[in-house]
C-alpha positions as CSV (number, residue, x, y, z in Angstrom):
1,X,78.0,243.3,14.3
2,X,78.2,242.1,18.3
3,X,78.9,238.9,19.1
4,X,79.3,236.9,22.2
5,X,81.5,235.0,24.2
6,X,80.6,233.2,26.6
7,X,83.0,231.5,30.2
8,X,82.3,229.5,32.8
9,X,84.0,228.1,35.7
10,X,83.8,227.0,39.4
11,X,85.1,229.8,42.2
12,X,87.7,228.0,43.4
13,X,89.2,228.3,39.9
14,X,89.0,232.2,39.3
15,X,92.3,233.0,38.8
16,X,92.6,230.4,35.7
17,X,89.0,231.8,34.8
18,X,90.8,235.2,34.4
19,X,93.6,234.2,32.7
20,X,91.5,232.5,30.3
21,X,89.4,235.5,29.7
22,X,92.5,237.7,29.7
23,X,94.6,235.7,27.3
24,X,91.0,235.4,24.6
25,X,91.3,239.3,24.7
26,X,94.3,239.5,24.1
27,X,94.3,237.0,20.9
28,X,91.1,238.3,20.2
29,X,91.6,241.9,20.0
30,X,88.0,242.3,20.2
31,X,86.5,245.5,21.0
32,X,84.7,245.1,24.6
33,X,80.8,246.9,24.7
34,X,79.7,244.6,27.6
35,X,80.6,242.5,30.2
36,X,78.4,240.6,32.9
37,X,78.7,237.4,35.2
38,X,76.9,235.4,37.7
39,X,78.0,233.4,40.8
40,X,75.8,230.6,41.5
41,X,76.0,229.1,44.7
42,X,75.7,225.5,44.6
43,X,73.5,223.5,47.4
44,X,75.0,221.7,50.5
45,X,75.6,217.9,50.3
46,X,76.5,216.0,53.2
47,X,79.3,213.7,51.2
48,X,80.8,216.3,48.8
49,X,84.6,215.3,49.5
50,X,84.4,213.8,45.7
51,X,83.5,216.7,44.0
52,X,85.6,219.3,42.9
53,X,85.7,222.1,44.9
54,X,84.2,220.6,47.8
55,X,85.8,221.7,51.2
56,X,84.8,219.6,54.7
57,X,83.1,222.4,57.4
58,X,81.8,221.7,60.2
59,X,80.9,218.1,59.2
60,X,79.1,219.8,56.1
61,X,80.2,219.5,52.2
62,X,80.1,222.6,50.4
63,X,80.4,222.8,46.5
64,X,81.7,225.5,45.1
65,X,79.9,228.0,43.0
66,X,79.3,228.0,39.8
67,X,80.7,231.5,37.9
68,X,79.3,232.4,34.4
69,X,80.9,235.6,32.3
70,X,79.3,236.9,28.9
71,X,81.1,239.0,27.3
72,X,79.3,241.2,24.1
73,X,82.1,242.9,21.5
74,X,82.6,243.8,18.6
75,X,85.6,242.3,15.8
């Protein structure tokens, strides 16, 4: 029967996104049939320096985007 495991994160964060992911399939054993993800770009705020992710530009706040992974397998 597939089931469905489901990550999220922000993009400044990917390489602890991946580990996560990595180290589940690892514990997991789970037999991969799908995997597919989204990056969501997040909207410009002009006082951002409080939110995570945020990086000063040009005077501009940008948040970093959100990233979503689904991943379908099989036990």
């Amino acid at each position: 029967m597939h089931q469905i495991k489901l990550f999220r994160g922000y993009e400044n964060e990917l390489a602890a996104i991946e580990k996560e992911v990595n180290d589940w399939l690892a514990s997991s054993k789970a037999k991969v049939v799908q995997m597919f993800g989204n990056v969501a770009p997040q909207s410009a705020k002009s006082d951002a320096g409080h939110i995570m992710g945020a990086e000063r530009a040009g005077g501009r706040g940008f948040i970093a985007s959100d990233v979503f992974l689904a991943v379908l397998y099989e036990k």
